[in-house]
C-alpha positions in Angstrom: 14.0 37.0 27.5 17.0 38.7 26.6 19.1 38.0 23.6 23.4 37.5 24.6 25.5 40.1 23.4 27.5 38.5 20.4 30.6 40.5 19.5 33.9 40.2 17.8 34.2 36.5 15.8 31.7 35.1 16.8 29.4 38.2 15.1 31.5 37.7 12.2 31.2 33.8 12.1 27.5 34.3 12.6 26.9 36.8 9.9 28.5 34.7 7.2 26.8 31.4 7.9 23.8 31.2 5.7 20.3 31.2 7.5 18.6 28.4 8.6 14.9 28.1 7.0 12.8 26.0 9.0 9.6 24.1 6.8 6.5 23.3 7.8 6.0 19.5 7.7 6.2 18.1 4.3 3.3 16.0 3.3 4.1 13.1 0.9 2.3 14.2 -2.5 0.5 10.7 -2.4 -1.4 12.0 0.9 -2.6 15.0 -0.4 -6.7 15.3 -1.1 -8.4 15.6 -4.1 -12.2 17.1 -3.8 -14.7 16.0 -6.0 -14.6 18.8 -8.2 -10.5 18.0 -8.7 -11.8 14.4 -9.6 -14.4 15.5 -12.1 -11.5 17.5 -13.8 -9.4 14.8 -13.9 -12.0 11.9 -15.1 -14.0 14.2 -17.3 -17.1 13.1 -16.0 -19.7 14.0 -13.7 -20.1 14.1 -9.6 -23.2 12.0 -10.0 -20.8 8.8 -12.1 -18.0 9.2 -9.4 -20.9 8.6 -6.7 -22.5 5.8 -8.8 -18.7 4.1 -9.3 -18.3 4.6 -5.7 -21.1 3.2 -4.5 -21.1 0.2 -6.9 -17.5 -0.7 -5.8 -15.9 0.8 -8.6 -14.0 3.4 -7.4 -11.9 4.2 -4.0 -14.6 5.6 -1.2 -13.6 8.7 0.3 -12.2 9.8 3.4 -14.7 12.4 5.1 -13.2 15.0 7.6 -16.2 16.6 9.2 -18.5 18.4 6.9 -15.3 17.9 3.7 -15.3 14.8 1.6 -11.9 13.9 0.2 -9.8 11.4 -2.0 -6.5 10.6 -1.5 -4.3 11.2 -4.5 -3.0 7.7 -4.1 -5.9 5.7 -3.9 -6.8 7.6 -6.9 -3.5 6.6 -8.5 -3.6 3.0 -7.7 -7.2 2.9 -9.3 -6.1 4.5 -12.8 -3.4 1.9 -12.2 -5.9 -0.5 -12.3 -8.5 1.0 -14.9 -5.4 0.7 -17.5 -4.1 -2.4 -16.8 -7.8 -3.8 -17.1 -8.5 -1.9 -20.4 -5.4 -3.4 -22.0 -5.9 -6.9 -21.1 
């Protein structure tokens, strides 16, 4: 496909317009994953505690995408929400 020949103003009014910087789709920072590892960072505990908590209802279960197993950082937010109001009351 050939480009128009731009000439004249228009080449000026072209070349002093900034570019335009298109961005990949922007995901909300409360859908991005956490792996496991992220999550034993973050609690300072161990995988197999984080397994026992999920299994016992304690903490949120997590969203597996073909052989990856993932947390969403908001359902992790929402239960350190939780864990602090609980250990204040």
């Amino acid at each position: 496909m050939a480009r128009p020949k731009v000439s004249g103003p228009e080449l000026a009014l072209r070349a002093t317009q900034p570019a335009t910087v298109v961005r990949p789709n922007t995901v909300d920072e409360d859908d991005r994953l956490l792996d496991i590892r992220t999550l034993v960072t973050l609690l300072n505990c161990s995988e197999t505690l984080i397994y026992r908590m999920i299994r016992d209802g304690e903490f949120p279960p997590p969203i597996r995408l073909g052989t990856l197993t993932r947390w969403r950082l908001r359902d992790y937010r929402r239960w350190m929400q939780r864990a602090a109001t609980k250990g204040a009351s």
